[in-house]
N, C-alpha and C positions, 0 to 999 in steps of 0.2 A: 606674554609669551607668544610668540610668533612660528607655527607650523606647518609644514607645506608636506602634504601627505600623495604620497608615492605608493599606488594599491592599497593595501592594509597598512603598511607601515607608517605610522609620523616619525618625520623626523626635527629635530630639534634646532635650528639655527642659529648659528651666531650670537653664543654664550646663554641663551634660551630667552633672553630678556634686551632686544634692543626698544626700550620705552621713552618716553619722551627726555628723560634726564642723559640718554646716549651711553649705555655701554662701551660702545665701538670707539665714542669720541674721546670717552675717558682715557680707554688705553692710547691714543693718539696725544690727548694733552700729557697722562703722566709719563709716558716713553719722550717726548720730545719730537713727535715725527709729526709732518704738517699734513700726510694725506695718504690714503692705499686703496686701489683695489682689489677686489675679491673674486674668486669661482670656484664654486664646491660643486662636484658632482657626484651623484651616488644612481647606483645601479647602472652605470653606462650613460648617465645623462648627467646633463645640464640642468641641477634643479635652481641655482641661483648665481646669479653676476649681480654683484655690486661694486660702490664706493662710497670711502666717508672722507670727509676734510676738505683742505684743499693744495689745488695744483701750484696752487704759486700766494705764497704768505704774504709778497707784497702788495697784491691787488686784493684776495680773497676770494678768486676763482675758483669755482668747487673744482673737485675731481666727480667725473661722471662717468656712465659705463664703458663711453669712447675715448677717454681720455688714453694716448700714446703712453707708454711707462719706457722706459730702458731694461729691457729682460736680464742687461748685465751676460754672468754666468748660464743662465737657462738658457742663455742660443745654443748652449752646446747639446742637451740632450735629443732639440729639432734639427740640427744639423747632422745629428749621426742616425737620424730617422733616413734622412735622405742617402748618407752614406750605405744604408743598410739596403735601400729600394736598391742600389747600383751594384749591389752585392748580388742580390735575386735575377736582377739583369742579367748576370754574367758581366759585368763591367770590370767588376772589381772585384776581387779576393781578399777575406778578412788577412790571410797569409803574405800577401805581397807587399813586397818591401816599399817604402814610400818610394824609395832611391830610385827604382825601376823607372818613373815617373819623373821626377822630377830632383835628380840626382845633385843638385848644390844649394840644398837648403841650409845643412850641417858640411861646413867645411874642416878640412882635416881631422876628419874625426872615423877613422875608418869603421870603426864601432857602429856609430850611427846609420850605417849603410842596413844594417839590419832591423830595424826598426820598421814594424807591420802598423798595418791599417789597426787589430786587432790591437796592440799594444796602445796604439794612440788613444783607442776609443777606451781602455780600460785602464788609462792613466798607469800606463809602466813603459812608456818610451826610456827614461832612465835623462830625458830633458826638463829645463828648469820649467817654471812657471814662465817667466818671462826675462830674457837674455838682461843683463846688467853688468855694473863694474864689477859687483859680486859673484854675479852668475854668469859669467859668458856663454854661449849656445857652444854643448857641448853634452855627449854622454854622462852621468856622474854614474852608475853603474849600469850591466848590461841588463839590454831589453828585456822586459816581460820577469825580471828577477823579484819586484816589490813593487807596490804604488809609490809614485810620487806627481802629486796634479802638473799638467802640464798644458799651460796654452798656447805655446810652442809646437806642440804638436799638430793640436786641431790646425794652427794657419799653415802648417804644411800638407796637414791634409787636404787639407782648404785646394789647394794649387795641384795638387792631386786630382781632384772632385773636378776644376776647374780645366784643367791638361785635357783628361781624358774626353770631358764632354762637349769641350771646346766653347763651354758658354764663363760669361760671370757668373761666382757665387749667388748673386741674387735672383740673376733670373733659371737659375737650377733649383732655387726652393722656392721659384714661385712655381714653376714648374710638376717640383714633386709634392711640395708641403699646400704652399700657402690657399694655390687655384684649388686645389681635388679638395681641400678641406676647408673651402671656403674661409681662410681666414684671410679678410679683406684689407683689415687695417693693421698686418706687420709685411716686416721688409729688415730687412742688414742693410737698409741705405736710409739716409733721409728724404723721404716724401714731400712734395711740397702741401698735399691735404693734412699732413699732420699739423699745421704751425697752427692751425685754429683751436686746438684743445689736446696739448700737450702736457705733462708734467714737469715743472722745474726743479732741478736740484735743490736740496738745500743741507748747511752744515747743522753741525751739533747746536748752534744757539737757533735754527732756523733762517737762520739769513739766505734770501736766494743767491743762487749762482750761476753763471752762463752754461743754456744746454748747448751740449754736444751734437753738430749734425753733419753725421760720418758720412762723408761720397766714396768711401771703400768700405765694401765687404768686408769683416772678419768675421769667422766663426764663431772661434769664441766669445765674442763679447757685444758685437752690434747690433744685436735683434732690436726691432723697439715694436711694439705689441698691446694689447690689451688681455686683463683680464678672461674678458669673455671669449679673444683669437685664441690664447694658452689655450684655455679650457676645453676648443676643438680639437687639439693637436692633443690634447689627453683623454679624447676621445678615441683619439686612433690607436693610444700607447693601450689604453684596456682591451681593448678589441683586437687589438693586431693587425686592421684594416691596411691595406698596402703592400703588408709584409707576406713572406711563404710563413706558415707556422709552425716551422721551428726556427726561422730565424726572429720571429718574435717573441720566442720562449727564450732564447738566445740574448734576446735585447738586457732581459729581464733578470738574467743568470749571472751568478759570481764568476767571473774570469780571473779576480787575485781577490785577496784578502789585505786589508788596512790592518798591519803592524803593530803600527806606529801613530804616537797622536799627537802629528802635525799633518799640513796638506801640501805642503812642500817640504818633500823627504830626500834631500840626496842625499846627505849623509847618513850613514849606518849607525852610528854613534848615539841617535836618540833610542831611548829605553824604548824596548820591544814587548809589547801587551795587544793581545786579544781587544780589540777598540769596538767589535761588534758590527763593524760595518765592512763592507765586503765590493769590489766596483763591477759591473755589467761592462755593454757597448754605450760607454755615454751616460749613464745612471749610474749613482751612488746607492746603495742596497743596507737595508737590516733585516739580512736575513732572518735573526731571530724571532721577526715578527712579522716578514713576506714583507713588506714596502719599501719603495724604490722613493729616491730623494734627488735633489738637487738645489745648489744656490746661487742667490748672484748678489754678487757684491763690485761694484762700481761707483765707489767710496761712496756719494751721496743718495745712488739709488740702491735699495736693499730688496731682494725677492727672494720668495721659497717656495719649492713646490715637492708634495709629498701623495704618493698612491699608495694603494693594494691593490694589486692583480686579483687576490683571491675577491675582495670583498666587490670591487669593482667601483671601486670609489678615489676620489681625487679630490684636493684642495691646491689652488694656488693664491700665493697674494704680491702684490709690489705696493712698493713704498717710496715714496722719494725725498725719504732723510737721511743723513747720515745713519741716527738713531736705529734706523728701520728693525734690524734684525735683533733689537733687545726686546720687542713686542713679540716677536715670533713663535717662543715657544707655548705662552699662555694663549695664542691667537689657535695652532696647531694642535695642544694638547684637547683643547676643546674641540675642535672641529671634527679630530682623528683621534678622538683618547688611544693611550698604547705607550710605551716605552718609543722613545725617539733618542738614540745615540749618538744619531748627527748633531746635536745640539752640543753634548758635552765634548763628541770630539772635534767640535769647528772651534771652541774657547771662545763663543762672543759672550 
């Protein structure tokens, strides 16, 4: 048993027992996943970053504490960190239409002219996930009426963020997030220091597959990060650092309630139930137990990350298997025992 003792308190780590026969690896061989990092924080800190497996199955690279992951989804909750600093500024108004800004994002859609910073960040723009033969970029009900996730939104806010400050996306959160909080090794671009210890995709048999290195910004989905960078940036989300406080009480508050249990909701037609989770600016919420959540899925890179404001504690992990997020909630339940609703209502 391995303990790492914080004042009087021990606390228990990583299923209470990683011994020589590996716990940790167990669940990586029987989930299918070839490798993840880790950071738990309790009391406001950083008590541990780790990894186990490895980065790339063909060679048998480990993963290590620097190892780059794909944050996927989780760029969004650090993007709307920074949204929220330009808010405090006076830059930006949660109330102001995107359209004010950057007017031909949604075309003929006069609907969509109303669509606030506020709605984007709280997933009720009333736009799809992402435009398709199915989904064309288009209202499907009006703004701020119900959740339905949308990464559609974030990249117009994105141009928004970008308009007004006249910089790229990347260097506005190196600006806001990544310099003031020391987080050294992420970026919404591809770095060329990352090519030395990187994580490689891999499918459901494990097979690797070519990573992705984005030379544009997007919000929602380009962060590429570590364990240990997350971990600071959820140093700031428990503390509030950066923010006025009550716009970080604000971050942390239900703005709509989740309906419905899917994450792309246009239509009204799906059976309407109490799902227990409720969305902030940028955070996924269960309420009924005070923690705030988020996921990322980027088909073969899989992340989750889960707080309490009250208790002052944090878990992040990435994965870069397909498999990733079938490990999640035995990895989670232990780390954060508690009721997690996110789980049943994401259907992995």
């Amino acid at each position: 048993m391995r303990l790492l003792w914080v004042g009087a308190v021990s606390i228990c780590f990583w299923l209470c027992s990683i011994g020589p026969d590996g716990s940790l690896e167990l669940f990586l061989k029987e989930g299918g996943v070839p490798g993840l990092s880790f950071a738990i924080l309790r009391d406001g800190k950083i008590v541990k970053a780790s990894a186990q497996g490895v980065r790339d199955a063909s060679t048998g690279a480990p993963v290590d504490a620097s190892t780059i992951f794909e944050a996927a989804s989780l760029s969004k909750p650090v993007f709307a960190y920074a949204v929220l600093q330009l808010v405090d500024a006076g830059q930006l108004s949660l109330d102001d239409p995107l359209s004010r800004y950057v007017p031909d994002y949604v075309e003929d859609d006069p609907r969509a002219a109303s669509i606030t910073v506020r709605n984007v960040l709280s997933q009720s723009s009333g736009l799809p996930n992402w435009r398709g033969g199915a989904t064309p970029l288009k209202t499907y009900f009006p703004p701020g009426e119900r959740f339905s996730y949308s990464g559609e939104g974030f990249v117009w806010l994105q141009r928004v963020v970008e308009v007004i400050t006249g910089q790229p996306l990347d260097d506005v959160m190196s600006r806001l997030v990544f310099d003031p909080l020391d987080m050294r090794r992420s970026s919404y671009v591809w770095r060329a220091d990352f090519e030395a210890d990187y994580a490689v995709p891999h499918d459901a048999e494990l097979v690797p597959g070519n990573k992705q290195r984005p030379s544009k910004a997007r919000s929602a989905s380009t962060l590429h990060t570590t364990a240990a960078d997350y971990a600071r940036f959820l140093q700031a989300v428990l503390s509030g650092a950066r923010l006025k406080p009550e716009t970080a009480k604000l971050w942390l508050s239900p703005q709509i309630r989740v309906l419905q249990r899917c994450v792309q909701c246009l239509s009204d037609d799906e059976p309407a139930g109490d799902q227990h989770i409720a969305w902030g600016l940028g955070w996924g919420l269960e309420p009924d137990g005070g923690t705030f959540f988020h996921w990322g899925d980027n088909d073969r890179f899989k992340a989750f990350v889960t707080g309490s404001l009250r208790d002052r504690s944090a878990v992040v992990v990435f994965t870069n298997g397909f498999n990733g997020m079938a490990i999640m909630p035995d990895i989670l339940n232990q780390l954060m025992p508690g009721d997690h609703p996110a789980f049943q209502w994401l259907e992995y």
